[in-house]
RODO-2510 file (C-alpha; in nm, 4 decimals, decimal comma):
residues 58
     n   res          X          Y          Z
     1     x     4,9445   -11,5703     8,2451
     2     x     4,8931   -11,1910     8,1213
     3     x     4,4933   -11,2200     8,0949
     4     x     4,2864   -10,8575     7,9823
     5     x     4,2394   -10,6120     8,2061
     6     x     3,8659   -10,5803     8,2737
     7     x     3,6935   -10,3116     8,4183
     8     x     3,4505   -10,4561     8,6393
     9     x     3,2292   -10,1833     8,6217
    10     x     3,1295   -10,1618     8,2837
    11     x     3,1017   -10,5552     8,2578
    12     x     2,8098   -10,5463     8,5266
    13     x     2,6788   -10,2036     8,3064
    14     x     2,7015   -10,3994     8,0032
    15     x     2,5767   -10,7275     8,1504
    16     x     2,2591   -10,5490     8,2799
    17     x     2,2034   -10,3544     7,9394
    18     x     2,2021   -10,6921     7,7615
    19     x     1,9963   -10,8333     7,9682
    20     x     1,7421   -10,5599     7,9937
    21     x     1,7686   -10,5719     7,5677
    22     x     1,6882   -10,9114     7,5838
    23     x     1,3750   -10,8809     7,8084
    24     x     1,2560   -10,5600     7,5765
    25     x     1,3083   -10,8059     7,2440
    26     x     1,0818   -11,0692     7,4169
    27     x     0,8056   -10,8421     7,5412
    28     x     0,8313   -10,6921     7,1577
    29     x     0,7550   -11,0107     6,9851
    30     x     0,5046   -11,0999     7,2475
    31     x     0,3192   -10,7594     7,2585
    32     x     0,5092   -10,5335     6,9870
    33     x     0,3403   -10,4221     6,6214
    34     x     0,5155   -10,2642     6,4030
    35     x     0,4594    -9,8998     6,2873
    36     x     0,3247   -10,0005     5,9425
    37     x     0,0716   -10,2683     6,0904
    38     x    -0,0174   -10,0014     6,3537
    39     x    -0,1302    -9,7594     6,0879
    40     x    -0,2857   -10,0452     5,8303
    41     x    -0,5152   -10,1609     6,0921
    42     x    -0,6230    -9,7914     6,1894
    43     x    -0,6691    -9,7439     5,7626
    44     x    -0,8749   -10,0882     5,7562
    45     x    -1,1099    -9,9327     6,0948
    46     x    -1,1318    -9,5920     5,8795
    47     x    -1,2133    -9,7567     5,5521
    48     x    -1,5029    -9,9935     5,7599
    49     x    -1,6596    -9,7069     5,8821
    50     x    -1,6538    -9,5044     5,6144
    51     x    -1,8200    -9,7776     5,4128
    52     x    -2,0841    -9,8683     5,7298
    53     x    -2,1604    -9,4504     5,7155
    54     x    -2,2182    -9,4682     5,3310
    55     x    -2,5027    -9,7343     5,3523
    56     x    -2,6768    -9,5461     5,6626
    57     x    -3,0559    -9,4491     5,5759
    58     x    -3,1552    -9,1243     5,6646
***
């Protein structure tokens, strides 16, 4: 009956960092964008308002 050796320790460490992962991957694909649909929506506001601007009378 020669189980491993565990280190108790780092089991609860590693237990807790999965855990915590876990939580951060749900709030991600709750709340999370990515970087590229980040910066396509700010291009889409920019290209809006730069076509709004270029029909402003004077």
């Amino acid at each position: 009956m020669s189980g491993k050796v565990v280190n108790l320790r780092a089991a609860r460490k590693a237990r807790t960092r999965d855990a915590k992962r876990a939580e951060a991957d749900a709030n991600a694909a709750r709340h999370g964008r990515t970087k590229a649909q980040k910066a396509e929506e700010d291009a889409a506001a920019h290209r809006a308002r730069r076509h709004l601007d270029g029909h402003e009378r004077e």
